[in-house]
C-alpha positions as CSV (number, residue, x, y, z in Angstrom):
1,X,21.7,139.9,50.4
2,X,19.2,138.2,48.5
3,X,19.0,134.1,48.4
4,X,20.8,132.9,45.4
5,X,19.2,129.9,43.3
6,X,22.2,127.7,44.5
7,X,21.3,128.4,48.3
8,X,17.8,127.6,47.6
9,X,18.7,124.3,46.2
10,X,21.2,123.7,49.1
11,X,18.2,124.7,51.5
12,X,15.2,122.6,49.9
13,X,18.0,119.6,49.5
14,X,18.6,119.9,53.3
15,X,14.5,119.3,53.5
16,X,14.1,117.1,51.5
17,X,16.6,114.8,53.1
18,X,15.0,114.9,56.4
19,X,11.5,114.8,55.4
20,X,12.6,111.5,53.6
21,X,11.7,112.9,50.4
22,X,13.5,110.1,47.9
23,X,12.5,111.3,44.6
24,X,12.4,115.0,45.2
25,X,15.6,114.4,47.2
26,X,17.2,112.6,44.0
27,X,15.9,115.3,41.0
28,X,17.5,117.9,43.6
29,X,20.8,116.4,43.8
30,X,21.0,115.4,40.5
31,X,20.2,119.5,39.3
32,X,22.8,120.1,42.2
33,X,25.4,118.0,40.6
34,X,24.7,119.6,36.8
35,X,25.0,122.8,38.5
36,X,28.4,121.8,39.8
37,X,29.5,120.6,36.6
38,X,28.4,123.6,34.9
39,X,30.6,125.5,37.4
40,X,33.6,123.2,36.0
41,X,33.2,124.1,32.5
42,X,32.5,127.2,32.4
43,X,35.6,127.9,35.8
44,X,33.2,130.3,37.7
45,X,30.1,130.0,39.8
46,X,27.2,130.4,38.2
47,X,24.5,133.2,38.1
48,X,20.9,132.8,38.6
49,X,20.3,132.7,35.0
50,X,22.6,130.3,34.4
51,X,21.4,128.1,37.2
52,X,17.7,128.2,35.7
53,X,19.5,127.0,31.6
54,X,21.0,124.1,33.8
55,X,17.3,123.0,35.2
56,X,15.9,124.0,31.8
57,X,18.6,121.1,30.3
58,X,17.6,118.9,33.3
59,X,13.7,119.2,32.6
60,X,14.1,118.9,28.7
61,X,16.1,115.5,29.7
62,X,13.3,114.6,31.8
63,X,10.8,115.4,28.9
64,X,12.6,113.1,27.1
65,X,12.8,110.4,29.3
66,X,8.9,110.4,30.0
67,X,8.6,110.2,26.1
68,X,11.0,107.6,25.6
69,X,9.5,105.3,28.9
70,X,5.6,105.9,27.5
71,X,7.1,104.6,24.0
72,X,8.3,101.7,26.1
73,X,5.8,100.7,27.8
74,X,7.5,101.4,31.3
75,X,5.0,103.5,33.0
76,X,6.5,103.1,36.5
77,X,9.5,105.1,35.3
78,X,7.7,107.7,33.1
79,X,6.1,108.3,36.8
80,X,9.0,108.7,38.5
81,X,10.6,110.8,35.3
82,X,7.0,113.1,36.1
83,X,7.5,113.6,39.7
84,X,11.4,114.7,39.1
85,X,10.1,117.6,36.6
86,X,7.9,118.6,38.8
87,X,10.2,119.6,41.3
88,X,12.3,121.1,38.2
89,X,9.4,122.9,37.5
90,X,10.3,125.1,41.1
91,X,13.4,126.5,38.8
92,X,12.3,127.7,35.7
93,X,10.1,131.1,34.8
94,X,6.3,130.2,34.3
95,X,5.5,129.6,30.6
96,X,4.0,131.9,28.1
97,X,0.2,131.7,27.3
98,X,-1.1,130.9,24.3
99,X,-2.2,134.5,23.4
100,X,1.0,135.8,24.9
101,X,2.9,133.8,22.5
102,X,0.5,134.2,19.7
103,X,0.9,138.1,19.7
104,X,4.9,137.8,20.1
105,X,4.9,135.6,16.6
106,X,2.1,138.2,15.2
107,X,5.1,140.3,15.8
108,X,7.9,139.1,14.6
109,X,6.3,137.6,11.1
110,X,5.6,141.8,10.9
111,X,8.8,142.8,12.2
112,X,10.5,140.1,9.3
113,X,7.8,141.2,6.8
114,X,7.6,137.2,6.6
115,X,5.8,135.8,3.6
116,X,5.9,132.3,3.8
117,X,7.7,129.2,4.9
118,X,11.1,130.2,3.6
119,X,11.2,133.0,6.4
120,X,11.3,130.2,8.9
121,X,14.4,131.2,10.5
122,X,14.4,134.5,10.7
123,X,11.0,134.3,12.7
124,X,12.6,131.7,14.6
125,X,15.2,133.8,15.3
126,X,13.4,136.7,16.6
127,X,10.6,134.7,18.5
128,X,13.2,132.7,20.3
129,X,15.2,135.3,21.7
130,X,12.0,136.9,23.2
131,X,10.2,133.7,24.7
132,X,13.9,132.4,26.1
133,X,13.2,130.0,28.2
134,X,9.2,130.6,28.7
135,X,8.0,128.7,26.1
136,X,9.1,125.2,24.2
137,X,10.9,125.4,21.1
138,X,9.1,122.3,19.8
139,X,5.9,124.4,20.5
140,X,7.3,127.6,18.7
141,X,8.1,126.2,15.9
142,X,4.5,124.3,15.3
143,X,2.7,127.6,15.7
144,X,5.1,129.9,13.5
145,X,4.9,127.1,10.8
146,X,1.3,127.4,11.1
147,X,1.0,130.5,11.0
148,X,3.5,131.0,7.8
149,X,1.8,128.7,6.3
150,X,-1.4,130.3,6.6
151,X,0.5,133.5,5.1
């Protein structure tokens, strides 16, 4: 049987601890621990895809953080915020290019017969549920205004 996302964890945890690895040891736990709690909420164990929406949360959060520390002047912990989403990073689907994205908009402002601004949502919509997970919201939503805009 294939290793599960929640073995993997369990496994790179288990190096992590005796390599002496503090701050990838901490960013795994702490996925590990929103995983469990997931678990909780939902009352059964989680799939793959479910694990990699927990680390997508955890990653956002750490996004966040970094922002919030840089705004603050604290660069030590915006550090620190870094190193934890990079060991995130090990969880989640490699991102879309630019002209990968680009040609899934193209696509859905056809597919909506989109002709301006007001069709926001609808190519939202669409875009979103194709990109899942490969590709910031934030990031979507500046090119699609762009491009609607341009329209």
């Amino acid at each position: 049987m294939a290793e599960t996302l929640k073995d993997r964890l369990a496994g790179e945890m288990r190096a992590a601890l005796k390599a002496g690895e503090r701050v990838r040891l901490g960013a795994l736990r702490l996925l590990a621990a929103a995983v469990k709690n997931r678990e909780v909420e939902v009352r059964h164990e989680l799939s793959d895809d479910e694990v990699v929406e927990v680390a997508r949360r955890e990653a956002k959060r750490r996004r966040e953080a970094i922002e919030a520390y840089e705004g603050a002047g604290r660069e030590d912990r915006a550090a620190v915020e870094r190193q934890e989403l990079e060991v995130l990073a090990a969880y989640l689907p490699a991102d879309l290019g630019e002209a990968e994205l680009d040609a899934i908009i193209d696509e859905a402002v056809a597919a909506a017969e989109a002709a301006g601004p007001g069709d926001l949502g609808k190519v939202m919509g669409s875009v979103m549920a194709k990109v899942r997970g490969r590709a910031d919201g934030r990031r979507v939503q500046e090119k699609v205004r762009a491009r609607l805009g341009a329209a």
